[in-house]
C-alpha positions in Angstrom: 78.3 -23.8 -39.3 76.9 -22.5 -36.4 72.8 -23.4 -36.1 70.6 -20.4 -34.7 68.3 -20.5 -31.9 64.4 -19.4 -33.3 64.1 -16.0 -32.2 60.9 -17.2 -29.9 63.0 -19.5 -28.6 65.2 -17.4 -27.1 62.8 -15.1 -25.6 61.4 -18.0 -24.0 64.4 -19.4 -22.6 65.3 -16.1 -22.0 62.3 -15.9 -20.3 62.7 -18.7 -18.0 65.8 -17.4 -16.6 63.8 -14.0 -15.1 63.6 -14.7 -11.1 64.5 -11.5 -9.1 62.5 -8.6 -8.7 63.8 -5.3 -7.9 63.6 -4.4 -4.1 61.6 -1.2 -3.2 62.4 1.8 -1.6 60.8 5.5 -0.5 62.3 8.4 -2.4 61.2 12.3 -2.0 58.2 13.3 -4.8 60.8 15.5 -7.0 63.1 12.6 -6.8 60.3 10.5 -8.0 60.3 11.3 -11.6 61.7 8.6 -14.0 61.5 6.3 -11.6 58.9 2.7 -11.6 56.0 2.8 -8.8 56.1 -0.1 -6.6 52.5 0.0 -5.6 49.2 0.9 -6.3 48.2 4.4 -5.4 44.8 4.1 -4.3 42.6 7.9 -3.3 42.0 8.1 0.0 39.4 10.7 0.0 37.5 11.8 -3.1 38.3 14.8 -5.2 36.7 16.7 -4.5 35.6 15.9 -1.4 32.8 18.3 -1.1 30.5 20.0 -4.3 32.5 23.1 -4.8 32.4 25.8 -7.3 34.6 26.1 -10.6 34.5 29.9 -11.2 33.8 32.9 -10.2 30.0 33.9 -9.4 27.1 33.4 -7.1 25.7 30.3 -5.6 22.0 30.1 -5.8 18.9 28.0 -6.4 18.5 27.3 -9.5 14.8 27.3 -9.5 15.5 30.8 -8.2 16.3 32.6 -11.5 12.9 32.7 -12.1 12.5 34.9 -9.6 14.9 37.8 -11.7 16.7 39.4 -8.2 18.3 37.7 -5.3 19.3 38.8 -2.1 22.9 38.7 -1.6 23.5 37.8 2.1 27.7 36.4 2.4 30.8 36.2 0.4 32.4 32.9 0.8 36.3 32.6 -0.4 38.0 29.8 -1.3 39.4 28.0 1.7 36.7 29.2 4.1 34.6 27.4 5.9 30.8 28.2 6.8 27.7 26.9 7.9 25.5 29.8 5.7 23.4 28.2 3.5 21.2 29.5 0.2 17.4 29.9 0.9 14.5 30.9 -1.6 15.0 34.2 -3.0 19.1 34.6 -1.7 22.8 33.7 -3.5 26.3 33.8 -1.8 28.9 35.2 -3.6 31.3 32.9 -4.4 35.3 32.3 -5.8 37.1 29.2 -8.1 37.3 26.4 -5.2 34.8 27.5 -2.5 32.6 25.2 -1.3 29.2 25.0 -2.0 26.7 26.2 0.5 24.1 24.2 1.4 20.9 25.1 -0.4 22.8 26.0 -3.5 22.6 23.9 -6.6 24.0 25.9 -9.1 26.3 28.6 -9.6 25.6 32.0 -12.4 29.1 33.0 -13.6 29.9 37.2 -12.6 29.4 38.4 -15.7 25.8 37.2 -16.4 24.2 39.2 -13.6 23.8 42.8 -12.8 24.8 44.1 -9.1 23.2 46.6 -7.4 23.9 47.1 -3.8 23.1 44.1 -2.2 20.7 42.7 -4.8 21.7 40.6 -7.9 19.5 40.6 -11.0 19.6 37.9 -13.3 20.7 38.9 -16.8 22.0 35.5 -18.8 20.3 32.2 -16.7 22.0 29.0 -16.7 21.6 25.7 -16.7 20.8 23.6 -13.3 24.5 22.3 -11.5 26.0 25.1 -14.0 30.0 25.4 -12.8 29.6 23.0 -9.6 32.2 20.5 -9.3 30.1 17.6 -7.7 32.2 15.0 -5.2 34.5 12.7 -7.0 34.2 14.9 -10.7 37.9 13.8 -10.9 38.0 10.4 -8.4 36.4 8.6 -5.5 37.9 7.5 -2.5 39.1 3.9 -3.4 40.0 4.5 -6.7 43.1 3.1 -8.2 45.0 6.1 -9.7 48.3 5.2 -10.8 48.6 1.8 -11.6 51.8 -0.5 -9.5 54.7 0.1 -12.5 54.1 3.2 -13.8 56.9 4.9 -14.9 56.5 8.3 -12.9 56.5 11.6 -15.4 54.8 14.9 -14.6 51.4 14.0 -14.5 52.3 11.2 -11.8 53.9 13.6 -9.9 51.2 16.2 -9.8 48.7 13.7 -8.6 50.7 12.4 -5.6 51.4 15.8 -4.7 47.2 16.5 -4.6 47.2 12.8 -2.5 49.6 14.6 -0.1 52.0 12.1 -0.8 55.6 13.1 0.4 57.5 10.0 0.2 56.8 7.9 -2.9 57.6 4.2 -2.5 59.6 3.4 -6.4 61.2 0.1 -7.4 65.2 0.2 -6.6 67.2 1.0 -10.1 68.1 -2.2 -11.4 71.7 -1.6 -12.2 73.6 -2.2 -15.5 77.1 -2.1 -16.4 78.1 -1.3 -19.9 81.3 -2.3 -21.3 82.3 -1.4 -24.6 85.5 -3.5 -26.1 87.4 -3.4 -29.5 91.0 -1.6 -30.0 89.6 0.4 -32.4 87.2 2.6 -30.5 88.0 5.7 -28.4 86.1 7.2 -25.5 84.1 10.0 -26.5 86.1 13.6 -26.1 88.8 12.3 -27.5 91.1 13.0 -30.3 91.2 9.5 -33.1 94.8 8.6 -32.6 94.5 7.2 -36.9 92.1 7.1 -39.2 91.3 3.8 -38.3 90.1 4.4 -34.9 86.3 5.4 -34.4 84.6 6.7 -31.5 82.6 4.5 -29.5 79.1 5.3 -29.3 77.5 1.9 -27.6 78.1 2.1 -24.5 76.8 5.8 -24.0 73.6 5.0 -26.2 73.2 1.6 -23.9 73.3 3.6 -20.8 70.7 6.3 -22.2 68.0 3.3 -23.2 68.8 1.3 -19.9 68.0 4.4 -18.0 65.0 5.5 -19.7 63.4 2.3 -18.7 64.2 3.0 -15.5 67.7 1.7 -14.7 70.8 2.8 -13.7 73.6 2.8 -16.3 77.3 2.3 -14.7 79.6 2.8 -17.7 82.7 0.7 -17.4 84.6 2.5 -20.1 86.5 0.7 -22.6 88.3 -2.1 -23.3 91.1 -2.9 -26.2 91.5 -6.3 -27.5 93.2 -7.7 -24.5 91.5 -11.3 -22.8 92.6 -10.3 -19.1 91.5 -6.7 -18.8 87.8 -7.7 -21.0 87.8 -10.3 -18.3 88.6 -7.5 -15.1 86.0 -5.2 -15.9 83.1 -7.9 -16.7 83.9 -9.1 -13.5 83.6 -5.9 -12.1 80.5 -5.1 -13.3 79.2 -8.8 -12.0 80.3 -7.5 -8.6 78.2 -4.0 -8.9 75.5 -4.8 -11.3 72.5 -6.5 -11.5 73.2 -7.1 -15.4 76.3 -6.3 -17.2 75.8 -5.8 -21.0 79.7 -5.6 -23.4 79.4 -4.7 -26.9 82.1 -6.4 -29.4 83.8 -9.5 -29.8 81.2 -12.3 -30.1 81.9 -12.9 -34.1 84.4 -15.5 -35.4 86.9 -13.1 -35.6 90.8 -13.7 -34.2 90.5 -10.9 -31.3 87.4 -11.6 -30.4 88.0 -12.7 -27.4 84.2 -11.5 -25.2 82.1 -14.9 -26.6 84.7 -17.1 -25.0 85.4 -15.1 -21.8 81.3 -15.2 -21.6 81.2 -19.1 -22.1 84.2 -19.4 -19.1 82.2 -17.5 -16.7 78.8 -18.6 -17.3 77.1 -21.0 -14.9 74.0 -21.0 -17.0 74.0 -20.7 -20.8 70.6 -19.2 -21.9 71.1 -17.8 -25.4 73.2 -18.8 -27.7 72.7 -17.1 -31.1 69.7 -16.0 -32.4 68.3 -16.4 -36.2 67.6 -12.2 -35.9 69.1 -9.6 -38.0 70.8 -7.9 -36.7 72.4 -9.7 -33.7 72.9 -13.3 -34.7 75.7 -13.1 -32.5 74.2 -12.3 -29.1 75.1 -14.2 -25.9 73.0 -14.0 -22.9 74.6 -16.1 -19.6 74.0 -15.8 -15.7 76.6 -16.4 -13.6 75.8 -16.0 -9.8 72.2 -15.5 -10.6 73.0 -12.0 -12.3 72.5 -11.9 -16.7 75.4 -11.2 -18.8 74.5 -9.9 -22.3 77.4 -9.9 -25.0 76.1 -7.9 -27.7 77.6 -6.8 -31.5 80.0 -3.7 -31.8 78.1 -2.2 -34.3 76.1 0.7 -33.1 72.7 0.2 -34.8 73.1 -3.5 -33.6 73.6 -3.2 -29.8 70.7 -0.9 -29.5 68.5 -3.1 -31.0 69.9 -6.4 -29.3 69.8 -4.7 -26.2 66.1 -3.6 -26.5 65.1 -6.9 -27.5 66.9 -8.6 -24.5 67.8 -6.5 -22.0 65.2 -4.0 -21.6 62.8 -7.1 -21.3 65.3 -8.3 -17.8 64.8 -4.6 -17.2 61.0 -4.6 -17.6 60.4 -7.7 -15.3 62.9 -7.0 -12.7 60.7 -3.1 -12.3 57.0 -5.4 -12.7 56.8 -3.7 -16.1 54.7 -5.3 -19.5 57.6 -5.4 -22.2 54.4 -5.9 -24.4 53.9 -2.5 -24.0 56.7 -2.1 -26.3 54.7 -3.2 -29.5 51.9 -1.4 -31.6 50.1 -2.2 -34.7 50.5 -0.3 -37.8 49.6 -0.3 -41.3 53.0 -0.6 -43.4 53.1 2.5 -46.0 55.3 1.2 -49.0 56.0 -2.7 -49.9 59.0 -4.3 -48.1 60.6 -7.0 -49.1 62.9 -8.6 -46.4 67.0 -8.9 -47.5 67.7 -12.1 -45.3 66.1 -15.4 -43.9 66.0 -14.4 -40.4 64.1 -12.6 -38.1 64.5 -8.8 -38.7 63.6 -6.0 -36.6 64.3 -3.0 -39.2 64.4 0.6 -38.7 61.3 2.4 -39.5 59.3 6.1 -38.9 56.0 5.4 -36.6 53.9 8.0 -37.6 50.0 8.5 -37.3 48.0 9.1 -40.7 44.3 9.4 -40.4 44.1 8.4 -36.6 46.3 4.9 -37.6 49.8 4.2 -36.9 51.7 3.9 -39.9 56.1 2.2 -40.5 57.4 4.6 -43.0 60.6 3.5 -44.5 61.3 7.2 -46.0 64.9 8.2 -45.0 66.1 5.2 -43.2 69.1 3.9 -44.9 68.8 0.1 -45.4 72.2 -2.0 -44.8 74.7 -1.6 -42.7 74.2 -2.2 -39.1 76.1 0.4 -38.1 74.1 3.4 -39.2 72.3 4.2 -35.6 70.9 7.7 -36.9 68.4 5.2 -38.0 66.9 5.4 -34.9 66.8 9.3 -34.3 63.1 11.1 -34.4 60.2 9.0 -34.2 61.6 5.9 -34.7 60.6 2.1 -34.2 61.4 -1.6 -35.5 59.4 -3.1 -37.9 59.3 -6.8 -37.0 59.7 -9.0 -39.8 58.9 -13.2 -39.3 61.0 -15.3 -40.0 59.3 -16.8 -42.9 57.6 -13.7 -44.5 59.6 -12.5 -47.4 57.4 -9.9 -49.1 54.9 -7.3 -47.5 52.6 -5.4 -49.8 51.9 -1.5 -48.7 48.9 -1.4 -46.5 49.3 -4.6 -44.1 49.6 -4.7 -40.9 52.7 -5.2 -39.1 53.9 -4.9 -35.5 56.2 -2.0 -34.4 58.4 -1.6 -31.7 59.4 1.0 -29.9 62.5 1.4 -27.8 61.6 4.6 -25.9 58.5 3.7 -24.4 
């Protein structure tokens, strides 16, 4: 009977094995999104760099208002430059983005004076520094922005496109080729020769998690139960990939041939079974430096293996915290746990009264096939080892897959 490796002990040989960092490179800004930042981004001036105005209105002193009427002596658009400034008794008219004028402190909105010629009276007096932006309202120069890491999204790219940033320096893609193996499965698009063929799924849902974490998926098709050609196109994934992940054929089965074509290639064994549910199976190997994950068939299985595995190789090779992963919630019905291993079970991560809370509702317990248990707002409830029972209302950890 085979013994299982402590699921912390794998991670930490697994762990141990993590020496090469992704290389960087300079992309455009649009191509920037998805991808990891590779440095700090620091301000180099503040924003905004100057006091300027946030509306519409007139610039003025605000011990002024007092006064009820004020000369009006300039209009100042946005994106013009003047040396006028505001003395006792005057205002500047002024737009969203124009820069304050020197004298001014405070700027009265449009609609809360009345204009008469060139005379505003006061109708509605505001407060003192009323709709100025004052230097550095959104950051100073120095300040650390968007942290080295980052996955870029929209936000990202808006505020490197106010930096005046036009080439964005991004970690390279850390590449991972996905094989899928077992003569049962068909590529997707095509018709099931019997009813006892199924479509694979795997190694498209492998390539969609490996590249929202900011890799790039090469998809080496499928393989039938046949040693040589399992063997051909590992190989060719070692030669193009940075990892190279196969689902199927690790079991004890009689065509099962991937856990033996894994333990003739490796050069350094680093996992060999894990006391998890689901994946006691798994095999992680390097060979030439580069990790090769063998992973269940079963859909619901591989996803989860492969976030608990090789989105952490991912994570380090882009200078990413796979602790980011995990959360804290409140558990929102008792669970009891179905096996003596480690399990990482589908659950709903919701928030309930500003907490996080694993909701079993809907999620169909058993098979390991069942990967719709991981459509909406979906997680893994991670479940020790040597808990069996946990009453509704604890706190568990979560993980998410997506993050």
């Amino acid at each position: 009977m085979m013994a299982w490796t402590p699921y912390e002990k794998t991670v930490e040989a697994l762990e141990k094995s993590l020496t090469i960092k992704a290389g960087i490179e300079y992309v455009g800004l649009m191509e920037a999104q998805g991808r990891v930042l590779a440095i700090d981004i620091k301000a180099k001036e503040s924003q905004p760099e100057h006091p300027t105005s946030e509306m519409d209105g007139y610039a003025i002193r605000h011990i002024d208002q007092k006064l009820g009427v004020l000369s009006l002596t300039h209009r100042l658009p946005a994106g013009t430059e003047t040396s006028c400034s505001v003395n006792e008794g005057e205002c500047i008219k002024t737009f969203t983005g124009s820069l304050l004028s020197a004298g001014a402190d405070t700027i009265i909105p449009i609609e809360n004076v009345k204009v008469e010629g060139d005379k505003i009276h006061i109708v509605t007096p505001v407060v003192e520094g009323f709709a100025v932006r004052p230097v550095g309202e959104a950051y100073f120069k120095g300040d650390v922005l968007i942290l080295k890491g980052t996955l870029v999204g929209f936000a990202e790219i808006g505020v490197l496109a106010g930096l005046g940033i036009v080439h964005v320096p991004v970690f390279i893609r850390p590449r991972v080729a996905i094989l899928a193996t077992g003569s049962e499965i068909v590529d997707i698009g095509e018709p099931l020769p019997t009813p006892a063929h199924i479509r694979s799924s795997n190694h498209v849902t492998l390539a969609a998690l490996a590249k929202s974490a900011g890799a790039e998926p090469i998809l080496l098709g499928i393989a039938g139960d046949d040693k040589e050609l399992i063997k051909s196109k590992i190989l060719e994934g070692l030669a193009h990939a940075d990892i190279v992940v196969t689902t199927g054929g690790v079991s004890v089965g009689d065509y099962d041939f991937v856990k033996d074509i894994v333990g003739d290639l490796a050069v350094e064994t680093i996992i060999e079974g894990a006391d998890i549910k689901p994946g006691r199976h798994i095999r992680v190997v390097k060979v030439g430096g580069k990790h090769l994950i063998a992973l269940p068939g079963f859909p619901y299985s591989s996803a989860v293996v492969f976030g608990l595995y090789g989105l952490r190789i991912i994570d380090f090779m882009l200078n990413r915290d796979f602790k980011r992963r995990f959360y804290k919630a409140y558990i929102g019905e008792d669970y009891k746990k179905r096996s003596k291993f480690t399990e990482f079970t589908a659950c709903n991560v919701v928030k309930k009264d500003g907490n996080l809370e694993a909701d079993l509702s809907g999620k169909r317990l058993g098979s390991s096939a069942i990967l719709n248990n991981l459509l909406g707002d979906a997680g893994l409830l991670c479940v020790p080892k040597d808990t069996t029972i946990i009453k509704k209302g604890s706190t568990v950890e979560v993980m998410r897959l997506d993050t």
